[in-house]
Backbone as XML, in Angstrom:
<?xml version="1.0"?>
<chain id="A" units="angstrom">
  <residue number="1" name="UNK">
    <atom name="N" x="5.836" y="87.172" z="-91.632"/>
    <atom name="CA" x="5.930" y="85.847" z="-91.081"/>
    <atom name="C" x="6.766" y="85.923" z="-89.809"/>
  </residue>
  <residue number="2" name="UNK">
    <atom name="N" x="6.340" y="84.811" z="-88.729"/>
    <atom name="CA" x="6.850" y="85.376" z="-87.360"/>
    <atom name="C" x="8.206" y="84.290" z="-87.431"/>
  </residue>
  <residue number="3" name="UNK">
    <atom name="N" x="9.485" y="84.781" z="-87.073"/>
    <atom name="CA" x="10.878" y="84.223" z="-87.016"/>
    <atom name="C" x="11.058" y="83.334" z="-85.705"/>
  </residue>
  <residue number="4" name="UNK">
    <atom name="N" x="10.908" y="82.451" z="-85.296"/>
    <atom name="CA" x="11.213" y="81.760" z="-84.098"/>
    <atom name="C" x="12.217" y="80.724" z="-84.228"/>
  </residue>
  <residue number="5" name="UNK">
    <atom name="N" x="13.166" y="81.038" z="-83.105"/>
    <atom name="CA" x="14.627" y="80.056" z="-83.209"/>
    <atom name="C" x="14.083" y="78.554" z="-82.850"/>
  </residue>
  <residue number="6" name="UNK">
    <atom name="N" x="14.884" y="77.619" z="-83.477"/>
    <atom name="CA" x="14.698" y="76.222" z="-82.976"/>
    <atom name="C" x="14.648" y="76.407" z="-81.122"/>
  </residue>
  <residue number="7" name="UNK">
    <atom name="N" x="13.200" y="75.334" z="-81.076"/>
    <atom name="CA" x="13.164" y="75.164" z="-79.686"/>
    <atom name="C" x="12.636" y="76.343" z="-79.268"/>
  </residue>
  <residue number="8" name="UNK">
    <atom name="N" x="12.128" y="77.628" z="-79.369"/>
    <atom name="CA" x="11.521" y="78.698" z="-79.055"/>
    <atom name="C" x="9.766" y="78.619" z="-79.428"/>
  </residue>
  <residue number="9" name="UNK">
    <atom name="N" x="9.434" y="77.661" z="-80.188"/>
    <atom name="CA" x="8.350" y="77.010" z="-80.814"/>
    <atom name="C" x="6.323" y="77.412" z="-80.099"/>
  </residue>
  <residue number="10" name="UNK">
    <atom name="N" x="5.980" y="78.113" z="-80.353"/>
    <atom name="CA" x="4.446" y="78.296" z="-79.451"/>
    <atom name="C" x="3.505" y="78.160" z="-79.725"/>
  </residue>
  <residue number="11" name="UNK">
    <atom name="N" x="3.549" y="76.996" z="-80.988"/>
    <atom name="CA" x="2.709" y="76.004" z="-81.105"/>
    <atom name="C" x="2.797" y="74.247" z="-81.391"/>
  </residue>
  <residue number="12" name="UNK">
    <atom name="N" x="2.090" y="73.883" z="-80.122"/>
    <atom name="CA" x="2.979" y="72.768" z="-80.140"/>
    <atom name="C" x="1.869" y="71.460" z="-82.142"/>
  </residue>
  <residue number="13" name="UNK">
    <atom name="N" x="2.688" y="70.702" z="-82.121"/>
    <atom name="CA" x="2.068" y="69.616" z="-83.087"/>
    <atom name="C" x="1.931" y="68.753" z="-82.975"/>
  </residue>
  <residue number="14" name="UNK">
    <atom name="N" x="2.177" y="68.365" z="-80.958"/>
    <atom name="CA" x="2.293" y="66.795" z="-81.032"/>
    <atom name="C" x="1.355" y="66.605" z="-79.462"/>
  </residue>
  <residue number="15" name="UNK">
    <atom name="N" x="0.014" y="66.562" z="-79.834"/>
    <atom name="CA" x="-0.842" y="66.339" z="-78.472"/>
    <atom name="C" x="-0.536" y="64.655" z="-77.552"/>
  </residue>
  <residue number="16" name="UNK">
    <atom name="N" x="0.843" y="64.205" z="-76.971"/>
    <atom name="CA" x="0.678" y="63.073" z="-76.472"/>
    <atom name="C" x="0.114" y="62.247" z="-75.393"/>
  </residue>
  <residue number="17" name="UNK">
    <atom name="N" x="-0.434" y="61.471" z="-75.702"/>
    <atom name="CA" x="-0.896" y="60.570" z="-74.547"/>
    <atom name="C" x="-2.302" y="60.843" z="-73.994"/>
  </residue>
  <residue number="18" name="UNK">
    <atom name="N" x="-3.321" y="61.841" z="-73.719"/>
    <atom name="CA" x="-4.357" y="62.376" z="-73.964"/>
    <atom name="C" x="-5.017" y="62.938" z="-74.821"/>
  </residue>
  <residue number="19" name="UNK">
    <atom name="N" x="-3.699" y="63.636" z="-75.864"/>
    <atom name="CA" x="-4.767" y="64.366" z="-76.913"/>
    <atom name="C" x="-5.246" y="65.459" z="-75.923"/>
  </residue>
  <residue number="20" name="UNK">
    <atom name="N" x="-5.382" y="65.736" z="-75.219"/>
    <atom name="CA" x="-6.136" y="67.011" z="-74.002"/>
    <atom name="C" x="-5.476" y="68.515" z="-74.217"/>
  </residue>
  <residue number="21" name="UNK">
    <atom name="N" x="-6.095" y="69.644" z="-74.401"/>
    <atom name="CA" x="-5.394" y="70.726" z="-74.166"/>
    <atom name="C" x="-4.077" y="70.699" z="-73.259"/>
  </residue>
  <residue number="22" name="UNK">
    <atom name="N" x="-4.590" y="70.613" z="-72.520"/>
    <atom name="CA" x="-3.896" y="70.676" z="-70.734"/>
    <atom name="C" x="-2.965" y="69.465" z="-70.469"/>
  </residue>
  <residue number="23" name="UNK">
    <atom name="N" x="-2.755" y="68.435" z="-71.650"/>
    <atom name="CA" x="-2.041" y="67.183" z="-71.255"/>
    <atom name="C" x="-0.915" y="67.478" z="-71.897"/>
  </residue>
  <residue number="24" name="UNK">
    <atom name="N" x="0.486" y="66.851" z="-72.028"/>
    <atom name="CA" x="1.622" y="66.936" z="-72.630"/>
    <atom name="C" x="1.567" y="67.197" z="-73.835"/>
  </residue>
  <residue number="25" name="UNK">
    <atom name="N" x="2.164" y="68.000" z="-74.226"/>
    <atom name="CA" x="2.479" y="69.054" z="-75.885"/>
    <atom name="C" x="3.734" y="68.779" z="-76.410"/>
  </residue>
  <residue number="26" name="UNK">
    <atom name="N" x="4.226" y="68.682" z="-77.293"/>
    <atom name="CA" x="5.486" y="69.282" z="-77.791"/>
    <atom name="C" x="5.668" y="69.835" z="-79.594"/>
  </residue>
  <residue number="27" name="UNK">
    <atom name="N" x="6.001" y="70.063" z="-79.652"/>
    <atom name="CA" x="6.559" y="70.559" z="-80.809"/>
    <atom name="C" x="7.868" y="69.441" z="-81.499"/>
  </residue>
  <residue number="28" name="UNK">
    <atom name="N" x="7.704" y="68.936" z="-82.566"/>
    <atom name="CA" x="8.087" y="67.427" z="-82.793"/>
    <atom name="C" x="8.526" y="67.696" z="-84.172"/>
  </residue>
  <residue number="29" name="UNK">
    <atom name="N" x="7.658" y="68.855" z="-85.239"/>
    <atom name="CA" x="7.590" y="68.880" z="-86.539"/>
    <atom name="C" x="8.378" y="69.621" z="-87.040"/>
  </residue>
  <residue number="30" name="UNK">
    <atom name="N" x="9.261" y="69.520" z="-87.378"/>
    <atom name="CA" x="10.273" y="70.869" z="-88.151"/>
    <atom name="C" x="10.212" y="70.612" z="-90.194"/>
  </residue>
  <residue number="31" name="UNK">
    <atom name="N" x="10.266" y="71.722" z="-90.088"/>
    <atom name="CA" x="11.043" y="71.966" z="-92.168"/>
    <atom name="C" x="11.755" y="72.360" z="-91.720"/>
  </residue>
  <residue number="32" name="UNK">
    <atom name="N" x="13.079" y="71.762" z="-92.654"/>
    <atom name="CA" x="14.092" y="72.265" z="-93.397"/>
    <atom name="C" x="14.499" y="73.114" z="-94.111"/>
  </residue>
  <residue number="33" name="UNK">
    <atom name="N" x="14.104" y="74.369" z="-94.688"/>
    <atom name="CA" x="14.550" y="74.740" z="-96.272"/>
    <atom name="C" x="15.245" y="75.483" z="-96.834"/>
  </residue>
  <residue number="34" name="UNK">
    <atom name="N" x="15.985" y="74.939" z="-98.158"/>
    <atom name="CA" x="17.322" y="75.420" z="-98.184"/>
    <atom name="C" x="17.127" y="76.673" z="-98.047"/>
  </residue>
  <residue number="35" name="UNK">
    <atom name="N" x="18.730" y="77.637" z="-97.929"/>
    <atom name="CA" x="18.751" y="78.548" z="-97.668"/>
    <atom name="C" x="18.075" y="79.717" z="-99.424"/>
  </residue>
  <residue number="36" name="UNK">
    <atom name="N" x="18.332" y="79.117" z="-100.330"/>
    <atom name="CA" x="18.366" y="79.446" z="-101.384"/>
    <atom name="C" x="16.554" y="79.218" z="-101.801"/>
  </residue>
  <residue number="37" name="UNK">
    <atom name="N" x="15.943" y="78.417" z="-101.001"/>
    <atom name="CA" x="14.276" y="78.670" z="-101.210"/>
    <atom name="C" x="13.501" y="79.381" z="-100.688"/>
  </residue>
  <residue number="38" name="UNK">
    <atom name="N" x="14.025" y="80.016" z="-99.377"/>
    <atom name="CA" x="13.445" y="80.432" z="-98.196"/>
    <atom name="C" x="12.591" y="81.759" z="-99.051"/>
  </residue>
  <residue number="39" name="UNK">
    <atom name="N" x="13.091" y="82.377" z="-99.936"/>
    <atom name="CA" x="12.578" y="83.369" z="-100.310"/>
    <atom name="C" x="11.378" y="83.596" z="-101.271"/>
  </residue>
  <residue number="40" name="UNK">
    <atom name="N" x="11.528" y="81.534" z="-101.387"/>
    <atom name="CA" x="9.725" y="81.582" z="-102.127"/>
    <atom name="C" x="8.718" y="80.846" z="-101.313"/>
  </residue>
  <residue number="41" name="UNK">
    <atom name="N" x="9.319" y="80.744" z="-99.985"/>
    <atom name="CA" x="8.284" y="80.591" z="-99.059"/>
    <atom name="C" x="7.642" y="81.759" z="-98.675"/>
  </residue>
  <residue number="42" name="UNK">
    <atom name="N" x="6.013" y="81.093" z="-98.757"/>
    <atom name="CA" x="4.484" y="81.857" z="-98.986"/>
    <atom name="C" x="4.368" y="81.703" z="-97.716"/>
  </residue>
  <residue number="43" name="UNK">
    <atom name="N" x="3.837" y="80.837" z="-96.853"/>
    <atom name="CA" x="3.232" y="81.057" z="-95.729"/>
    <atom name="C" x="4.121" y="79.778" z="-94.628"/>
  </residue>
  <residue number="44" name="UNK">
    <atom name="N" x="3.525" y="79.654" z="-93.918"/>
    <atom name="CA" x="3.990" y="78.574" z="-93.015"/>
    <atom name="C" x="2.741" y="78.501" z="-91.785"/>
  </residue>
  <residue number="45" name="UNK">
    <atom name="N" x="1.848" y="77.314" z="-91.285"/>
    <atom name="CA" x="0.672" y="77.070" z="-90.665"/>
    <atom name="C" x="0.725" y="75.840" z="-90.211"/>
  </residue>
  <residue number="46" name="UNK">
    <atom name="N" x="0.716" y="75.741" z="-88.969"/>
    <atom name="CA" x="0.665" y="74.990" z="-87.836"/>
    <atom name="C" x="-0.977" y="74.428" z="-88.005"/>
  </residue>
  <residue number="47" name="UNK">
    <atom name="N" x="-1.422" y="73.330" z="-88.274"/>
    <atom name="CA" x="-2.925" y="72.914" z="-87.639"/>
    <atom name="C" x="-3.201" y="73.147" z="-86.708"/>
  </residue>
  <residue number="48" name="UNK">
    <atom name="N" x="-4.714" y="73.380" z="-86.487"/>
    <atom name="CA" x="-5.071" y="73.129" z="-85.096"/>
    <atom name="C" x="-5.308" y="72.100" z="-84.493"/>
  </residue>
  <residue number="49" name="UNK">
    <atom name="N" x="-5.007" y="72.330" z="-83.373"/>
    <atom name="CA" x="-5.601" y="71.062" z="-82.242"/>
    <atom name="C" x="-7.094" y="70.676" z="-82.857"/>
  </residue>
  <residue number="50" name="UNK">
    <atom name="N" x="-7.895" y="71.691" z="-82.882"/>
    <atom name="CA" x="-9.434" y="71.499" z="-82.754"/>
    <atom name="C" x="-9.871" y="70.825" z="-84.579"/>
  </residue>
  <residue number="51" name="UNK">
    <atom name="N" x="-8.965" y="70.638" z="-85.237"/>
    <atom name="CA" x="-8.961" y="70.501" z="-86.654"/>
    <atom name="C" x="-8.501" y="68.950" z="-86.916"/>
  </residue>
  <residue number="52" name="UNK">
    <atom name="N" x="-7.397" y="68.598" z="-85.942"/>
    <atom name="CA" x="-6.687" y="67.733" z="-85.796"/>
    <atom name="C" x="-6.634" y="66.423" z="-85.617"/>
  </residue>
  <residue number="53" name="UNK">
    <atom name="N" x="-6.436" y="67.023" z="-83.580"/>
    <atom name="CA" x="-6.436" y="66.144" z="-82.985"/>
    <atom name="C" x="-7.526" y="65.965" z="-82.103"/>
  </residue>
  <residue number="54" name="UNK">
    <atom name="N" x="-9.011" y="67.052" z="-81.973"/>
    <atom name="CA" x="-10.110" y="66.873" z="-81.274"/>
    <atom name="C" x="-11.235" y="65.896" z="-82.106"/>
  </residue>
  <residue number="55" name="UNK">
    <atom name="N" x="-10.639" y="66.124" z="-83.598"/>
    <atom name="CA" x="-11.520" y="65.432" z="-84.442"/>
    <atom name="C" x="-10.913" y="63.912" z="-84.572"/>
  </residue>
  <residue number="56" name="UNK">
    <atom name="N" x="-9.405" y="64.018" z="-83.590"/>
    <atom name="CA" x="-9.285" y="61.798" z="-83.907"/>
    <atom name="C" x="-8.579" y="61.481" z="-85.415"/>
  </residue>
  <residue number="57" name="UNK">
    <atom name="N" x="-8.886" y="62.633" z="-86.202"/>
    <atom name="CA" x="-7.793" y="62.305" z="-87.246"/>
    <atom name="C" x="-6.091" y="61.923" z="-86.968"/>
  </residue>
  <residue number="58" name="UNK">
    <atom name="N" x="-5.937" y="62.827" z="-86.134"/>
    <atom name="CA" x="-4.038" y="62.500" z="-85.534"/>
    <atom name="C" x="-3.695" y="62.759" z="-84.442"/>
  </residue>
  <residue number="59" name="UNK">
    <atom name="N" x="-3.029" y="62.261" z="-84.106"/>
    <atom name="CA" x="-2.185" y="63.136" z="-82.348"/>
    <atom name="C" x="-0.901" y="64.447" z="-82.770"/>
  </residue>
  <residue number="60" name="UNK">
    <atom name="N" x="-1.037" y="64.160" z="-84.367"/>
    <atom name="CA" x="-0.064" y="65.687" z="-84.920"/>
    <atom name="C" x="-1.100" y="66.541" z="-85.515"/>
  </residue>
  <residue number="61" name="UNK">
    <atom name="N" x="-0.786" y="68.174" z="-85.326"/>
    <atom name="CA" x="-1.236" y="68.544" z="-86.214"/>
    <atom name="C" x="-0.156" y="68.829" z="-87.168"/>
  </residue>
  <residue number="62" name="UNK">
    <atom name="N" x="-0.522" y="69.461" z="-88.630"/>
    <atom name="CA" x="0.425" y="68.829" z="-89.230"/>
    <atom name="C" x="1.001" y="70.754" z="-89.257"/>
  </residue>
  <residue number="63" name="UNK">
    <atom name="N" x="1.709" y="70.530" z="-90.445"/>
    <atom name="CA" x="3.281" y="72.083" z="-90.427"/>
    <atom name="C" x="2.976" y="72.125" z="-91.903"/>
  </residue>
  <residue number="64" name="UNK">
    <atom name="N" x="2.414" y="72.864" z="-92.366"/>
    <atom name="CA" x="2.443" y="73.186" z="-94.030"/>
    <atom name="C" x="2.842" y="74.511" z="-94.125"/>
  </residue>
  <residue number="65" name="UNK">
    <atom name="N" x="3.666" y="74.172" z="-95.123"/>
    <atom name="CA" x="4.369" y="75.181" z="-96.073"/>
    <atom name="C" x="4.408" y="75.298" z="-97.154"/>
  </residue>
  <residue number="66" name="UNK">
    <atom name="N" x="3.813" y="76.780" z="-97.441"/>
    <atom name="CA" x="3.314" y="76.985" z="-99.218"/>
    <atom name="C" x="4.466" y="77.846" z="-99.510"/>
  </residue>
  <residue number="67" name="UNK">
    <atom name="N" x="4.805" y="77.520" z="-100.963"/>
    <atom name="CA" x="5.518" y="77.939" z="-101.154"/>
    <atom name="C" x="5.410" y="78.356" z="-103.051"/>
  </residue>
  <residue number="68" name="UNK">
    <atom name="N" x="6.090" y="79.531" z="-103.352"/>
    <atom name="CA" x="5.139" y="79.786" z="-104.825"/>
    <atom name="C" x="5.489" y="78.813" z="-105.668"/>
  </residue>
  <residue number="69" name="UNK">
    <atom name="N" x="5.155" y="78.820" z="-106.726"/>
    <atom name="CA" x="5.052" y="77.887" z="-107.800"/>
    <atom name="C" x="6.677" y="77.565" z="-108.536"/>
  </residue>
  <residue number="70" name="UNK">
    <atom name="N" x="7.906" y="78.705" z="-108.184"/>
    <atom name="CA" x="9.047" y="78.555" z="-108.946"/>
    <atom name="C" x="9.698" y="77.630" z="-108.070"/>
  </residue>
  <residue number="71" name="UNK">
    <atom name="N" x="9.216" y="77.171" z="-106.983"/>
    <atom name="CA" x="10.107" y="76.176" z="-105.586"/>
    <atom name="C" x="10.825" y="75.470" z="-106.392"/>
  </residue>
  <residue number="72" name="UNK">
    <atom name="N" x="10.236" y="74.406" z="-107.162"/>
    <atom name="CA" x="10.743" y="72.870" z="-107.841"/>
    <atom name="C" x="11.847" y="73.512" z="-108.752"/>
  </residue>
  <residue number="73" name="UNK">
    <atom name="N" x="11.869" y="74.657" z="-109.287"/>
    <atom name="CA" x="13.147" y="75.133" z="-110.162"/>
    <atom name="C" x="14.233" y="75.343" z="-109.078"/>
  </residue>
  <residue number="74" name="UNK">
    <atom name="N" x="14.677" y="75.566" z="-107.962"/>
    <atom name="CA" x="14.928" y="75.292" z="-107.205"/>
    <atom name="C" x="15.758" y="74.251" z="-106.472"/>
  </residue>
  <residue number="75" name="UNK">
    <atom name="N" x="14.972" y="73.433" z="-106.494"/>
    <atom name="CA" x="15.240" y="71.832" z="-105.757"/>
    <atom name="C" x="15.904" y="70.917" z="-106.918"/>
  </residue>
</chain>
């Protein structure tokens, strides 16, 4: 899994004001997770634009994080 510091971010989740490739981007979506779960985090996946926000469902794509099944023992 790729480590990127807050604000270092290279995919953005927030297509504003056009929705357009080429129009204003940012990165808007963060998780949290405790330090003590991190190690049953499975994956972490950014939507796509073309999944997203070309289809009019959102101007976010969304930030999912799988995480195995012992998480909620955990929390």
């Amino acid at each position: 899994m790729e480590r990127l510091a807050q604000g270092a971010e290279t995919h953005p989740t927030f297509y504003w004001r056009t929705r357009s490739v080429d129009g204003p981007t940012y990165h808007i979506d963060y998780a949290f997770v405790p330090q003590a779960s991190v190690g049953r985090l499975q994956s972490v996946v950014v939507g796509t634009r073309d999944d997203w926000i070309a289809t009019g469902l959102s101007d976010h794509a969304p930030l999912i994080l799988d995480f195995d099944p012992g998480f909620l023992a955990d929390v």
